[in-house]
C-alpha positions in Angstrom: 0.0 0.0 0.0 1.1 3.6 -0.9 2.9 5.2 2.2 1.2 8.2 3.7 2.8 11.6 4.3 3.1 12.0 7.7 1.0 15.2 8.6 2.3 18.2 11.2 -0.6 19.5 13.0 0.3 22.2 15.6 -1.7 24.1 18.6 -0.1 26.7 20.2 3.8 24.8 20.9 2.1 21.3 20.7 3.0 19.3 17.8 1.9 16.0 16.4 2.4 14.0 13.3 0.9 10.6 12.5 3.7 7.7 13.1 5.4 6.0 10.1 5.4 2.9 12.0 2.8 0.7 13.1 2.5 -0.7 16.2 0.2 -4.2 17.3 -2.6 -3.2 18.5 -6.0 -5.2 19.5 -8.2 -5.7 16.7 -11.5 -5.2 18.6 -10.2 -1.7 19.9 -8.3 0.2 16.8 -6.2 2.6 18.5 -4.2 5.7 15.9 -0.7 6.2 16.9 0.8 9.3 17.0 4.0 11.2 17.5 4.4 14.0 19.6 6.9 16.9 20.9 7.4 16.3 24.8 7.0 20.5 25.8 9.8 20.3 28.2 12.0 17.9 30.4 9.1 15.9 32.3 9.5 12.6 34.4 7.8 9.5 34.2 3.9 9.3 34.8 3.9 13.3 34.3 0.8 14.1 32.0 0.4 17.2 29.5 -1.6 18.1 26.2 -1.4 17.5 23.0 -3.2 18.4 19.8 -3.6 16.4 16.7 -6.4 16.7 13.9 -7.5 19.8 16.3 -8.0 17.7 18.9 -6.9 18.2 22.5 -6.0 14.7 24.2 -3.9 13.7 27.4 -0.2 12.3 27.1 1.3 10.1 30.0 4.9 10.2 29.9 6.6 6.9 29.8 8.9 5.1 32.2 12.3 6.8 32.0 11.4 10.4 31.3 10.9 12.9 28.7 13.9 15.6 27.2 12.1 18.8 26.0 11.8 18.4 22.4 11.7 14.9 22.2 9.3 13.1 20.4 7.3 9.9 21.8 4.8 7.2 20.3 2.1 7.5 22.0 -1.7 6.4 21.4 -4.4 8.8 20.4 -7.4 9.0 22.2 -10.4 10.7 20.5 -12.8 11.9 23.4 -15.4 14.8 23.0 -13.9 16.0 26.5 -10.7 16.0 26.1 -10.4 19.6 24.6 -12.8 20.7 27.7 -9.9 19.8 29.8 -8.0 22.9 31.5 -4.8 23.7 29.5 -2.7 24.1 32.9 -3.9 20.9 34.5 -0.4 19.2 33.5 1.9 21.8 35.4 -0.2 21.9 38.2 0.9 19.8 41.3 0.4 22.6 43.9 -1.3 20.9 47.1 -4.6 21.9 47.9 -5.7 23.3 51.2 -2.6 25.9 51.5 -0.2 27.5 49.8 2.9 25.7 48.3 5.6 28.6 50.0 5.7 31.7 51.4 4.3 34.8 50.8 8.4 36.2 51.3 9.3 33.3 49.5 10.1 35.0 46.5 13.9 34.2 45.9 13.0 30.3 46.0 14.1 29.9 42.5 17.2 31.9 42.9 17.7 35.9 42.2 17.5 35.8 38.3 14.2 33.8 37.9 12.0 35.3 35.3 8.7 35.6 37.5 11.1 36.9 40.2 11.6 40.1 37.8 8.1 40.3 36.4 7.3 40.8 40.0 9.2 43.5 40.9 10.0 45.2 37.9 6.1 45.1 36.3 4.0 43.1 38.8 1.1 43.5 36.2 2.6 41.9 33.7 2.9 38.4 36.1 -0.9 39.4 37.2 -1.7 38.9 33.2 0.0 35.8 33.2 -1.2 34.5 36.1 -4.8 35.2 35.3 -4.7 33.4 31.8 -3.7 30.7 33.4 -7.1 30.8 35.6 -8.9 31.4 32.8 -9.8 34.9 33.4 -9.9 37.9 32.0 -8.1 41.3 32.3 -11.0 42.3 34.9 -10.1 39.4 37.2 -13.7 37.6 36.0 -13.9 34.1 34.4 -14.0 34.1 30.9 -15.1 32.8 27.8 -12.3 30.7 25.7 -11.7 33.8 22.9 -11.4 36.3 25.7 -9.2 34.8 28.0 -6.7 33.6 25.4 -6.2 37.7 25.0 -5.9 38.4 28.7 -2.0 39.0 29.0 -2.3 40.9 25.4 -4.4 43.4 27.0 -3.3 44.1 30.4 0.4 44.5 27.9 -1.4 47.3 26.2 -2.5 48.9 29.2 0.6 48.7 31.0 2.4 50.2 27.8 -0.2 53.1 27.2 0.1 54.2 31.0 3.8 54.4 31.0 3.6 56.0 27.6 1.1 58.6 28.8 2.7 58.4 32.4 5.9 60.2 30.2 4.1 62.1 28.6 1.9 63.9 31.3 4.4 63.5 34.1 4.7 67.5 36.2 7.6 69.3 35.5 10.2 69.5 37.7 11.3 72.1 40.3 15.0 73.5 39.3 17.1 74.6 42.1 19.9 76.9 41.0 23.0 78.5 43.3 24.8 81.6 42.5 28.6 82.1 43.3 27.3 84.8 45.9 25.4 82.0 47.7 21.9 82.7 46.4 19.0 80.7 45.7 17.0 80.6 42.6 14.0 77.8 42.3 12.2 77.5 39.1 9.3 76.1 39.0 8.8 74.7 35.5 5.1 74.1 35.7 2.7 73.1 33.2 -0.8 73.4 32.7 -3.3 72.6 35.6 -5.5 69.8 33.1 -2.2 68.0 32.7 -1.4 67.8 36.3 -4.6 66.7 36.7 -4.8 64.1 33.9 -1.3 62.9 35.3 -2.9 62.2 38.7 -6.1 60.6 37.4 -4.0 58.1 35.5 -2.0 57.3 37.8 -4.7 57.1 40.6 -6.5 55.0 38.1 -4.1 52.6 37.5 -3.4 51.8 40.8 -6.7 50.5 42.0 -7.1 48.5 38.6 -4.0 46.9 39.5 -5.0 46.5 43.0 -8.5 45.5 42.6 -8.2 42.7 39.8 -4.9 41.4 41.6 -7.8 41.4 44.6 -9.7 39.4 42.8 -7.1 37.4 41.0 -5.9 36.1 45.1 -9.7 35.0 46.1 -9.5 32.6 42.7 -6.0 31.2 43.3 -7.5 30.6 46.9 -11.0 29.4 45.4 -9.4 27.1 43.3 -6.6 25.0 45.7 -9.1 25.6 48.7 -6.9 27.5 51.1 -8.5 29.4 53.5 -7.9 32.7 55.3 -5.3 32.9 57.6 -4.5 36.8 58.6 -6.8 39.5 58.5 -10.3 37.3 57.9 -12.3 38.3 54.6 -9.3 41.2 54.1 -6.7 39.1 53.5 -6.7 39.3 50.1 -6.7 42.9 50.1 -4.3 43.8 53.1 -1.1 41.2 51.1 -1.9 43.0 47.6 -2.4 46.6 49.3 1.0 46.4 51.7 3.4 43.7 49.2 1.7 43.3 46.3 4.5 42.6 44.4 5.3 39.5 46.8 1.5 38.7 46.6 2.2 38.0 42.5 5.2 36.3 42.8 3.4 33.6 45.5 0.6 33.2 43.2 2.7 32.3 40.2 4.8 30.0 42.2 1.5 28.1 43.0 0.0 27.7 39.6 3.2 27.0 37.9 5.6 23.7 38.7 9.3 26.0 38.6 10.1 22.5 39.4 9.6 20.6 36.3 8.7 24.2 33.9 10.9 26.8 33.1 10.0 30.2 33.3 9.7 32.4 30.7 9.3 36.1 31.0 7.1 37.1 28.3 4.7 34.6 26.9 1.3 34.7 27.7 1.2 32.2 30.6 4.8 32.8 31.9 5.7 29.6 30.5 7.2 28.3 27.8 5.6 28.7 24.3 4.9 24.7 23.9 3.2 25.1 27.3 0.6 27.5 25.8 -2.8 26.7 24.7 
């Protein structure tokens, strides 16, 4: 019989093509073998996605380990709910019932970890990773499939058009200037009142979107691995994202990502590898 060309089919990092070689399989249960891309350096029994004729379905790594970038036989299974399945379900090994480290644990991954930087350098960056990987949208709500695929696209946009018009808008500085004879001359170089004002409604703005959706954001993470209140009752949430929220992020994406077994990445949707995407 004529030899098929193998086909590629890819979804977002996965890759699949149909195997060249045909493996025994029972004749009462026909099973399609397929060949796909491990997404990074997993061990044995670990499980992530794959997609293959736009299919999502589950793939058990095998005794011995995966390399990133390695391909593997494995069977294809064609179930209706497999591509209901969350995306994230094969990094996440966080326990439920508390958190997996501290909420000063930031430095757990060393001082150069990409969701270490995100953190501190532009926490809402991290938020818009964190919160596609929830599912949610760029208000902190669940979302529909096609909206929260653009989550970290549009909190990007928002966080580039404040600092653009953050630039832009920012007050004029106050020039001090001292003469040989010891005197003092300030200028004040100051602009017009609507832009002063403009300057302080962004900025006021963009702080309690930032605070409330991180808000928000917290109470799901919690939701999701059932870990109650410990500090502050029903204002926990608010009192670790008002006073650290920077340490708040980090904690978050240290509990819905496996650092262990994932690398981080610092500016894909998810935080995580481009394979690891949906």
């Amino acid at each position: 019989s004529r030899e098929k060309e193998p086909r590629i089919n890819r979804m977002s990092g996965y890759s699949s093509v149909e195997s060249a070689e045909s493996l025994p399989v029972a004749q009462s249960l026909p099973v399609e073998m397929v060949e796909v891309v491990a997404p990074g350096t997993l061990s044995a029994g670990y499980t992530f996605q794959a997609s293959y004729n736009d299919v999502v379905f589950p793939v058990t790594v095998p005794s011995g380990g995966v390399l990133e970038g390695q391909k593997i036989v494995v069977p294809f299974t064609n179930h209706e709910t497999t591509s209901e399945l969350t995306p994230f379900a094969a990094i996440d090994t966080a326990p439920h019932g508390q958190w997996k480290d501290g909420l000063c644990s930031c430095c757990k991954y060393g001082p150069f970890h990409p969701s270490l930087w995100n953190a501190f350098c532009c926490p809402q960056i991290l938020m818009g990773q964190i919160l596609t990987r929830m599912r949610m949208n760029w208000l902190g709500s669940s979302a529909a499939e096609y909206d929260w695929h653009m989550t970290f696209r549009r909190i990007a946009i928002i966080v580039i058009v404040y600092f653009i018009l953050s630039i832009i808008l920012q007050p004029s500085s106050t020039e001090v200037f001292t003469a040989q004879d010891g005197t003092v001359t300030v200028i004040n170089n100051e602009g017009p009142l609507w832009e002063t004002i403009l300057y302080n409604v962004l900025t006021v703005s963009f702080g309690l979107y930032t605070l409330i959706v991180m808000i928000r954001l917290r109470a799901a993470v919690r939701a999701k691995y059932e870990i109650p209140t410990r500090h502050c009752g029903v204002m926990e949430d608010f009192c670790c994202t008002f006073f650290c929220g920077c340490c708040t992020v980090s904690q978050m994406a240290r509990q819905t990502a496996n650092y262990e077994e994932i690398r981080a990445v610092c500016c894909t949707d998810t935080g995580l590898p481009p394979s690891m995407q949906t």
